[in-house]
N, C-alpha and C positions, 0 to 999 in steps of 0.2 A: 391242472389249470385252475386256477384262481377264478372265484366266482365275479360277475360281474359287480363293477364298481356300485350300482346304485343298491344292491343287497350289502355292500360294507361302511358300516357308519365308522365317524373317523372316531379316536380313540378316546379324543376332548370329549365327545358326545356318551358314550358307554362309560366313563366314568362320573360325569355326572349324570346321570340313570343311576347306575351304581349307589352313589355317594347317599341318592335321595330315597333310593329305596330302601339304604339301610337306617340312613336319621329320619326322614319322614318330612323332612321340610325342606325347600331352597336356600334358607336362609342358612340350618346348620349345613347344608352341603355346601355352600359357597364360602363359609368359614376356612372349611376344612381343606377348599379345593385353591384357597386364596384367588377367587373371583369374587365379583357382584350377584347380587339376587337374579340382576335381570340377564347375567351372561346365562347363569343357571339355565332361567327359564328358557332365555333360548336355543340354548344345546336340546333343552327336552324336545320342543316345539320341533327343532330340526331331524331329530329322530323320530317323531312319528311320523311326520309328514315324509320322511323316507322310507319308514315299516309302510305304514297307511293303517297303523292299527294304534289305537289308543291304551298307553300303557300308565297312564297315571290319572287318577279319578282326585280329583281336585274340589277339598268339601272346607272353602274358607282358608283360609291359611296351611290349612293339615293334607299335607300329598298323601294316599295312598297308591297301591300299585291296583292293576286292573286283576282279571285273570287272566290277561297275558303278557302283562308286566312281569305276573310271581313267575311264570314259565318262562319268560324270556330272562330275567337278574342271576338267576342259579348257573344258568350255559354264558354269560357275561361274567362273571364271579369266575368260573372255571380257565377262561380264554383269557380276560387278565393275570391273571395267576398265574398261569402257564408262560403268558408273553414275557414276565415280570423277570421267571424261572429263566425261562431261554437268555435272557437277556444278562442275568450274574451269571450265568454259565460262561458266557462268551468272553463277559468280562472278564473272570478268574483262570480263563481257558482259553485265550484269543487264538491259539495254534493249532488247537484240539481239538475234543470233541466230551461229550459227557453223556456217561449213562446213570439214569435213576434208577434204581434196584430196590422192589419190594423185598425183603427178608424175613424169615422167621425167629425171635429172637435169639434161640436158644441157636441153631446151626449158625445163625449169622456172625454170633460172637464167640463160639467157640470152633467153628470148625472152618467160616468163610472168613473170617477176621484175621488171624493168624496168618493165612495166606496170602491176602492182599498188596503185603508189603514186596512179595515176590512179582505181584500183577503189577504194581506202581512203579518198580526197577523197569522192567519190560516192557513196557510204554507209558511212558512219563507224560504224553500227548492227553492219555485219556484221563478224566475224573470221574470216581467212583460215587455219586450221593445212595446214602443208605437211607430206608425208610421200614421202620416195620409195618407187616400186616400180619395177621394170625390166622387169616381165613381168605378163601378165592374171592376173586371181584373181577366187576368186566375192567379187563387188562386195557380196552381199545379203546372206551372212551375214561381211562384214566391218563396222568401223565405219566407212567411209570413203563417204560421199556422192556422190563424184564421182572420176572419174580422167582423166587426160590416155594415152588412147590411141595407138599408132603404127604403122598396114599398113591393113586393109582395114575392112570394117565385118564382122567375122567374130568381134567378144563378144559370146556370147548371154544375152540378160535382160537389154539395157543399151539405152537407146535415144543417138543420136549427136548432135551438135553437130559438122561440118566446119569445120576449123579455116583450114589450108593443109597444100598438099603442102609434099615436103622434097625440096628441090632443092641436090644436093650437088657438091662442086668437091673435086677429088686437090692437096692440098697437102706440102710439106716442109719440111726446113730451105736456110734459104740457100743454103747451100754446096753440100747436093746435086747441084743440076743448074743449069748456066750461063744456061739460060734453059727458060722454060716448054717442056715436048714438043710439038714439032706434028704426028706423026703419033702417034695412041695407041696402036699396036701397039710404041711404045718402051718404054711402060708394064711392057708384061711383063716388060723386063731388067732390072728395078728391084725392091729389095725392096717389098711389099705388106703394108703393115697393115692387119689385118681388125678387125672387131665383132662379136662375139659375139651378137648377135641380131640384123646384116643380114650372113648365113654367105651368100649370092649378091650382098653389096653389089656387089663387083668385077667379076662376071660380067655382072651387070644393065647397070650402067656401059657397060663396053668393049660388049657386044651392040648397046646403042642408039648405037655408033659404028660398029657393022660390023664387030665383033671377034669373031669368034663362036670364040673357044678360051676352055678351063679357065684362068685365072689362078692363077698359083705359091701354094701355100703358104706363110703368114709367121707373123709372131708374131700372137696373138689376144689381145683385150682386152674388158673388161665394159663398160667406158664411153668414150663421147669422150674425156675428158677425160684420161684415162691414157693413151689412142692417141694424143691431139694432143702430149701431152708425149714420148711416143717419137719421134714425127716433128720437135718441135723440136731432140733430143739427135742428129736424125741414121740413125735406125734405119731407116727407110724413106717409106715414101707413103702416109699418110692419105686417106679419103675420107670429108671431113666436111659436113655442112651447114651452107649460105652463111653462116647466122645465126651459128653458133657460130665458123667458120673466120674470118668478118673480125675481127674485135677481133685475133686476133694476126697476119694479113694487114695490118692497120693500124701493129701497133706493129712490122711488119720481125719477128719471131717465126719467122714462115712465111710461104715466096713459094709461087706458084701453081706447080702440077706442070702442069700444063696450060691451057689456057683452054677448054676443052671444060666444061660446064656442064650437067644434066642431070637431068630429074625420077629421082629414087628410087623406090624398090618399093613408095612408100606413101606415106600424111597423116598430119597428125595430127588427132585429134577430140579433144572432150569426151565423155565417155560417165558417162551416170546408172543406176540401176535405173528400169526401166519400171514403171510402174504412174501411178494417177493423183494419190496423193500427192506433193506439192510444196512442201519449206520456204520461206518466201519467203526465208530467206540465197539456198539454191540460184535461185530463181527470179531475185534480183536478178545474181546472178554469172553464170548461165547467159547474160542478157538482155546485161550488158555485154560480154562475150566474144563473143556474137555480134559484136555495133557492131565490136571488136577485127579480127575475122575479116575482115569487111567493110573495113576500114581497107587490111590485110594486101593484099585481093585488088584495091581501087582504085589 
């Protein structure tokens, strides 16, 4: 149920809110918004007096916002955006339906990207937006439908979809080492590239060899993809997943630092908000991505 009418300001009103709290004046917002100053003011005037709370402290010419201006413009700023959102969707999609998909860079383009074009055949109804995130965030009050997950099942409010683990290989550049290591305890005299969000990738690795020491210090990276480009330049040993490391294992880019091969600290999932609402976009992508999964693990 829809909240009552006198809690919903109309949308002329929230954007000029908007407009003034982001320039600071009626004057640049009514430029921007091609009204009058005094339509301006009295959109604002109509929104308090429908809040009953005073959201803009008026010192001369210069608006500023109150403090519950600054808390009510952020949740304004989100529902326009969102409304804006809904609204090309429908446009570029008037038949269908559309899901927004947080992604991780590296699976997204190498391993969820490639497939896509089989999702797109199979219902041409739905649109896919891609966005990355590198890290969990609250799923429910963003606009994102669904995310691609990476460690345990440890996001709460989300329910899972098991994708595959990530089973990772220490790769380099050619030139580095004359041939793959056969004992891994050589690994340690070698420089180590890390990731910034597997900070015990290394450690995990060598332990499930029977290494059980601290791994050196090395340079740190946000993404695969900038780590794999250090290790082709030379800089040290990557430990990438198989998925992303073969295309440049293929092209001679990067030889194996070892042949030693090895589940990671984690999967990957799909993860939705729980509850029992269900788009059918999401229901049909959730449903394919299974099949996908299942393919992965045959």
């Amino acid at each position: 149920m829809i909240a009552p009418r006198r809690f919903l300001p109309s949308i002329s009103a929230l954007l000029a809110f908007e407009a003034v709290a982001r320039l600071g004046s009626a004057t640049a917002a009514a430029q921007e918004l091609s009204l009058t100053q005094s339509a301006i003011s009295r959109q604002l005037k109509t929104l308090e007096e429908q809040l009953g709370v005073a959201l803009i402290a008026r010192q001369g010419r210069q608006l500023t916002l109150t403090d519950a201006g600054q808390s009510y413009v952020g949740q304004v700023r989100e529902i326009l955006n969102r409304l804006a959102q809904a609204s090309v969707n429908v446009r570029t999609n008037p038949t269908g339906g559309s899901l927004n998909l947080a992604i991780l860079p590296a699976f997204g383009m190498h391993w969820l990207a490639p497939r896509l074009r089989d999702f797109a055949r199979a219902h041409p109804e739905v649109t896919v937006n891609l966005s990355t995130r590198l890290k969990p965030f609250a799923i429910q009050d963003s606009a994102f439908d669904a995310a691609i997950h990476f460690g345990h099942e440890d996001w709460p409010g989300v329910q899972y979809l098991p994708l595959m683990p990530e089973t990772v290989v220490p790769v380099c550049a050619p030139d580095l080492l004359e041939a793959p290591l056969a004992d891994s305890r050589e690994m340690l005299s070698h420089p180590l590239l890390h990731l910034e969000t597997r900070p015990k990738g290394w450690q995990r690795w060598l332990a499930t060899l029977g290494v059980e020491t601290e791994p050196p210090a090395g340079m740190v990276f946000d993404q695969f993809s900038t780590m794999a480009q250090a290790a082709i330049h030379g800089l040290g040993v990557a430990l990438l997943p198989t998925f992303f490391a073969e295309p440049y294992l293929r092209g001679g880019q990067l030889s194996l630092a070892s042949a030693q091969t090895t589940e990671s600290i984690g999967s990957y999932y799909l993860v939705w908000p729980e509850g029992p609402d269900e788009s059918a976009a999401m229901s049909s992508f959730r449903k394919w991505l299974a099949g996908q999964a299942e393919t992965v693990e045959g």
